[in-house]
N, C-alpha and C positions, 0 to 999 in steps of 0.2 A: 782389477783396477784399470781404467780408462786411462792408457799410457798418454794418448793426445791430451789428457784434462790435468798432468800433471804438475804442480809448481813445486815448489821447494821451502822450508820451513828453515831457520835460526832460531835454538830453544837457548836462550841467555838467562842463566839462573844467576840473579843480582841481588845484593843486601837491598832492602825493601826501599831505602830512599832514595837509590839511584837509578829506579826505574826510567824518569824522564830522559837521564841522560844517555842511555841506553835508545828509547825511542830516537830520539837525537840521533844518532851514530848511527842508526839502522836505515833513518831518510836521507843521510848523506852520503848510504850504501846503495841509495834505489829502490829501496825497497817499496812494493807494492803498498804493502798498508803491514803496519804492528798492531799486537793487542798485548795484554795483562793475562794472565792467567787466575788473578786473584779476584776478576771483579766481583762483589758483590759476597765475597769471603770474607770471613777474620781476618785480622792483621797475622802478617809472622816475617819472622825475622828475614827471608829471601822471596824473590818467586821469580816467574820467570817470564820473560819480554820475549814474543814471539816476533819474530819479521817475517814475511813471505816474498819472496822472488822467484822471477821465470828461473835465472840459474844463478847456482848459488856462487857470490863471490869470491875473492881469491881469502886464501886463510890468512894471508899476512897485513892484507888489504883491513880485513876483519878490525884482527887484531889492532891496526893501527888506527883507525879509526875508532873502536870501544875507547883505547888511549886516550885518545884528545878527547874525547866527550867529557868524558869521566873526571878529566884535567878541569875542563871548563865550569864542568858544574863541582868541581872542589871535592871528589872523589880520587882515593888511591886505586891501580890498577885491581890490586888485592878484592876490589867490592864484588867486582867478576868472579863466581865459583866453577860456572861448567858451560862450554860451549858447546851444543850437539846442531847436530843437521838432521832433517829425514824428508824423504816425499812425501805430498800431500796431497789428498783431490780439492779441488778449486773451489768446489761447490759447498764443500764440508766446512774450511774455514771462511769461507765467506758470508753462511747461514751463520756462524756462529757470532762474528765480528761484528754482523747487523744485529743478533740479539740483543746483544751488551748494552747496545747505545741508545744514553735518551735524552729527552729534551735540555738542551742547557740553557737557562736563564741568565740575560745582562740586564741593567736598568729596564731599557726599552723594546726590546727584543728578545722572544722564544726562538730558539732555533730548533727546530724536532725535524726526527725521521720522516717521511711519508706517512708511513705506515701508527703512526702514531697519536693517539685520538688526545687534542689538546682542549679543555672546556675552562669556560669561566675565570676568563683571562681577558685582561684592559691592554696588554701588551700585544705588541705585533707578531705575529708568527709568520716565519719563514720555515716554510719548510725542505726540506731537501734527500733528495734519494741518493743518498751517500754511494761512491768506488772507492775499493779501498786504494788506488793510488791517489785520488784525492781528498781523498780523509772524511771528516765530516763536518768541515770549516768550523770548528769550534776549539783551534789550538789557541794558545797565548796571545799570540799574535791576530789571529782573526778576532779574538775578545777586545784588545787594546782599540782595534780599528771600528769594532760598532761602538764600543765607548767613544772615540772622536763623531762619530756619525750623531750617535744619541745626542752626543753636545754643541755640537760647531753646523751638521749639516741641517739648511732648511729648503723650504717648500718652494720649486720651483729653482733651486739654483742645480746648474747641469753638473753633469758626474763624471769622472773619467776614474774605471779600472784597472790600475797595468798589474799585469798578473791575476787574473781573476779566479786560477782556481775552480772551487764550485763555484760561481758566483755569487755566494753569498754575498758581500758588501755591495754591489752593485743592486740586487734585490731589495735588500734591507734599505740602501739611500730611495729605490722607487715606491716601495710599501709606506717608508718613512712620510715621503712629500705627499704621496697620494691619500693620506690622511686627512687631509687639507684640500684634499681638492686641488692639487697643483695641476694646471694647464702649461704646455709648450717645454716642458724640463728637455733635455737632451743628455741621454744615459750611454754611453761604451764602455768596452768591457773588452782590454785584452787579455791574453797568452800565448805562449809560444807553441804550446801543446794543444796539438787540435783535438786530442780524444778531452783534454780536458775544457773545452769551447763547447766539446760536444754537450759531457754531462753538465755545463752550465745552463747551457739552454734547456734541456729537461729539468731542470732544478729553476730553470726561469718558467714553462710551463707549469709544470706543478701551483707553484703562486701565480699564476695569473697575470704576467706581466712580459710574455714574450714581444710583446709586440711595441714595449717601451726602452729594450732594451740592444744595444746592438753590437753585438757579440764578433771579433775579429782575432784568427789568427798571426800572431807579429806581438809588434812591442809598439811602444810611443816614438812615434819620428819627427821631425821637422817640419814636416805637412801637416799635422793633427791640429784642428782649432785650439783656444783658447777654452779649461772646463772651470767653473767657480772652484769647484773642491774637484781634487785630483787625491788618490790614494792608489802606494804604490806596497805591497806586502809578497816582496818579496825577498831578495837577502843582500847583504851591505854589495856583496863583490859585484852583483847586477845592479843593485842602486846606482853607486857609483860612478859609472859609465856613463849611464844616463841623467844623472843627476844635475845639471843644467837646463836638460827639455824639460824635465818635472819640475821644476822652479818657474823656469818661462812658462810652462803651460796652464799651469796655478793660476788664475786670476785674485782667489779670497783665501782658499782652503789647501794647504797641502799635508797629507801624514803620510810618512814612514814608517813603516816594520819589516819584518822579518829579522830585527837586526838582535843580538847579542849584550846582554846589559855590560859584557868585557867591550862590546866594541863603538862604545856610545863616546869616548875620546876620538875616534876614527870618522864618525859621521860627523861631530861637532866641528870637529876642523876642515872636513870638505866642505862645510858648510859655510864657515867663515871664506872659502876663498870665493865665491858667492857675495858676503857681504852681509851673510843670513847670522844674524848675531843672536835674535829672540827666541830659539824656537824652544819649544815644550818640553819635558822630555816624561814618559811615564813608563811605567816598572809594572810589567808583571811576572810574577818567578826571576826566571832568568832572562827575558827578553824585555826588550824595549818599544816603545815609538816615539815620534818623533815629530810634533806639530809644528807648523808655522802657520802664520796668520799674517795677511799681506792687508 
């Protein structure tokens, strides 16, 4: 085994319903990217939710974290049966993690792998060459935000993405207008994480749209123009902060997520100190978003 290619594995054997929650606590751990071990199996009563990490962290750390997940998604600690750790080569679960995944379907938008041959479809496809620290934009939360796009964004109004992740929403709003033949849109796209700027822009490649989109290291500041629709997916405690410039910067369109269906009291009343009294609010699983319309 190739000591340099080494990462590290969390094998969490979970009663079958609290897999999410477990995923959950594994990205609040860092974790590079999770998988299932049941996909595309029978149902059974447990299985087991893989994390992978450069090193693996602290056991108490663990523990307390599985806790709150578990609490949040309405799970006893008890759902947890067995914790194990082992090394892993990088290459092995990373083949594997790309197997698994395929296309997911919203009203308006396919989201498929690369490598994935999509036919005889009226929908838009984006495609994207998944990492597993950046998933493969097709959690709760990235679904809630092309349902606002599918409904509120149109042809020719400019785009701003804070937190872009893969860049998928920001792709999906250019595929969207370019339908239409939109002339002059103006697209950006932050995050803080430049390897994750990096794989947006390959994922902007891939669809054909590098050169409409403008991809920056940072967050939304003071300086930033004014975008029609602004979408910010990422989590209440970074909302927050910022949640003034995403108001101000909004001229028509603003939606929220990453946030927590427990903590949809917490954004509603930052919101009101704002003055923002109308906004949407939509449910998927356990997460929310959170529209306004100016």
């Amino acid at each position: 085994m190739n000591t340099e290619n080494i990462w590290f594995a969390l094998d969490i054997t979970v009663v079958s319903g609290a897999s999410e929650a477990i995923e959950f606590a594994l990205n609040q751990l860092d974790a590079l990217g999770t998988e299932i071990n049941n996909l595309g199996k029978k149902p059974t009563e447990t299985l087991v939710v893989n994390g992978y990490f450069r090193e693996l962290p602290d056991d108490a750390l663990v523990r307390t974290q599985l806790n709150e997940a578990l609490r949040i998604y309405d799970f006893l600690p008890a759902a947890v049966h067995k914790i194990e750790s082992r090394p892993v080569e990088n290459v092995d679960w990373l083949f594997e993690w790309k197997k698994h995944w395929k296309p997911t379907e919203t009203g308006k938008f396919i989201v498929a792998p690369s490598w994935e041959n999509v036919e005889n479809t009226d929908k838009i496809v984006i495609r994207i060459e998944p990492q597993m620290a950046f998933g493969t934009g097709t959690h709760e939360t990235t679904r809630l935000c092309l349902q606002a796009i599918e409904e509120h964004y149109r042809s020719a109004m400019s785009f701003l993405d804070v937190g872009t992740g893969t860049g998928i929403l920001a792709i999906a709003a250019v595929k969207s207008g370019s339908k239409f033949k939109a002339q002059g849109s103006k697209f950006t796209a932050y995050d803080t994480d430049f390897d994750s700027i990096t794989n947006a822009k390959e994922n902007a490649a891939i669809n054909e749209v590098s050169d409409q989109i403008d991809f920056r290291v940072g967050s939304i500041s003071a300086e930033d123009s004014e975008y029609d629709f602004v979408c910010a997916n990422i989590t209440v405690d970074v909302i927050i902060p910022i949640l003034s410039l995403l108001i101000e910067k909004s001229k028509r369109v603003l939606i929220l997520s990453g946030i927590l269906s427990e903590q949809k009291d917490l954004i509603v009343e930052e919101l009101k100190k704002y003055d923002v009294r109308n906004a949407k609010i939509e449910f998927f699983g356990e997460w929310i978003s959170v529209l306004i319309e100016k």
